[in-house]
C-alpha positions in Angstrom: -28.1 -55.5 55.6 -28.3 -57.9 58.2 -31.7 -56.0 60.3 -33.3 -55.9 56.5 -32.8 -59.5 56.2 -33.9 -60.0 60.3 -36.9 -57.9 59.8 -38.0 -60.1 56.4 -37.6 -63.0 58.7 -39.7 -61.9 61.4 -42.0 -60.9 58.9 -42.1 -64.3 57.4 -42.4 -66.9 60.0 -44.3 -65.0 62.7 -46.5 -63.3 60.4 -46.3 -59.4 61.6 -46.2 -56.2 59.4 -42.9 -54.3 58.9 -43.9 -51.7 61.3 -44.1 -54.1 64.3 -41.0 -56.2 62.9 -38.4 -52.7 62.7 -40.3 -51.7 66.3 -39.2 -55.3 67.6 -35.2 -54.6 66.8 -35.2 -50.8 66.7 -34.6 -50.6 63.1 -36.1 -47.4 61.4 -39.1 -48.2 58.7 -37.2 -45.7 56.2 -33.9 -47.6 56.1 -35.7 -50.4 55.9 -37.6 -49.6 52.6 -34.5 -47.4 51.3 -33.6 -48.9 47.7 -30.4 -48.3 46.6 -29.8 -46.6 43.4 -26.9 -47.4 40.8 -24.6 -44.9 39.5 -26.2 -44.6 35.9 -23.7 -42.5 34.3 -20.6 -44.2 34.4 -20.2 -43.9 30.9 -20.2 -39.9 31.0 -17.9 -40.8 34.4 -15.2 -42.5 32.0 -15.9 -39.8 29.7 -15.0 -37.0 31.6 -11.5 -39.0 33.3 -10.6 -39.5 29.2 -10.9 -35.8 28.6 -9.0 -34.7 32.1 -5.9 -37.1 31.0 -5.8 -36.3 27.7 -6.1 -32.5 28.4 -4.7 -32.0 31.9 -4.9 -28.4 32.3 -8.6 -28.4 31.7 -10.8 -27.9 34.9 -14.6 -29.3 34.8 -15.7 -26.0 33.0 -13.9 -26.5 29.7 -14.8 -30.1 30.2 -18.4 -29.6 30.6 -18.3 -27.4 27.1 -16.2 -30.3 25.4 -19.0 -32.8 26.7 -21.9 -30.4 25.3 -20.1 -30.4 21.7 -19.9 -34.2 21.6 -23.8 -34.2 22.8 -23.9 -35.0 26.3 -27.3 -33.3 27.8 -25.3 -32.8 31.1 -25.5 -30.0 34.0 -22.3 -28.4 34.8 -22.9 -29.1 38.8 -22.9 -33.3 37.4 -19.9 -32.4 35.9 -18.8 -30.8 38.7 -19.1 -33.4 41.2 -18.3 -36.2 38.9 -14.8 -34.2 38.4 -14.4 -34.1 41.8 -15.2 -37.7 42.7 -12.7 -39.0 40.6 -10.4 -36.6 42.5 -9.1 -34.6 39.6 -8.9 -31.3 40.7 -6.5 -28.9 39.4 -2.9 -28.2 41.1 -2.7 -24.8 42.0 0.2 -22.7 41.8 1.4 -21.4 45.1 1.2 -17.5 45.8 4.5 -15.9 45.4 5.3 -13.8 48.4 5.9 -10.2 48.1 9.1 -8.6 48.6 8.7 -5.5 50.8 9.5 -1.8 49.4 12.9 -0.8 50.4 12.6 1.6 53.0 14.3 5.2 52.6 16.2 6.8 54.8 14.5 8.9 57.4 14.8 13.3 56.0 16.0 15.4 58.6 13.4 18.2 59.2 14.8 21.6 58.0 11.8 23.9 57.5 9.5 25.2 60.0 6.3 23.3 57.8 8.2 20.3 57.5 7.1 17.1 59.5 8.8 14.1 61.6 8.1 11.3 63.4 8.4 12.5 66.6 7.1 16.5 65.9 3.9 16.1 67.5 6.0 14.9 70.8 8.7 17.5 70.5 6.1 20.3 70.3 4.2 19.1 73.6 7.8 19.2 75.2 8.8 22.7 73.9 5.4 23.7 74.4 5.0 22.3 78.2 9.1 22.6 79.3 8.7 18.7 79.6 12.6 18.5 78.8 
């Protein structure tokens, strides 16, 4: 604020363009002539906090259909972003954590086609005289 009000200075008593008065204090032309624009729709703003107190388990897609029946011509992505300005997003439940299976006991191999853990290894050993 202060280099906008510098630059309308130097524009006013020495009698130089905005160009050469933002090149003389390094201020950029586009800041400069930036105007700043109002937040229009606080009224749908208010609207949308009323609905999300009285009806607190709604998120901002149930509000944006409550806001089309009562006439608001509004995209859902305003809605959206004027839900989570106002910082009311939904809590969410935390995940339970799954109990593991229980685990059953290991079966000792009877049968010739029956498998273990460890046949693969025992096999190599028979089969190589490793023991």
């Amino acid at each position: 604020m202060a280099k906008r009000k510098t630059v309308d200075w130097l524009q006013a008593h020495y009698d130089i363009s905005e160009c050469w008065g933002c090149r003389v204090i390094r201020f950029c032309r586009a800041t400069q002539r930036y105007i700043v624009k109002r937040d229009e729709k606080i009224p749908l703003r208010m609207c949308i906090i009323d609905i999300a107190q009285a009806r607190v388990r709604y998120g901002y897609k149930r509000i944006h259909v409550l806001l089309l029946r009562e006439g608001w011509k509004v995209n859902h992505t305003a809605v959206y972003r004027k839900y989570r300005q106002e910082g009311l997003n939904l809590l969410y439940r935390s995940k339970r954590k799954r109990i593991s299976q229980a685990r059953l006991p290991e079966v000792d191999v009877i049968g010739i086609n029956q498998c273990s853990r460890y046949g693969f290894y025992v096999r190599c050993a028979i089969q190589w005289k490793m023991f």
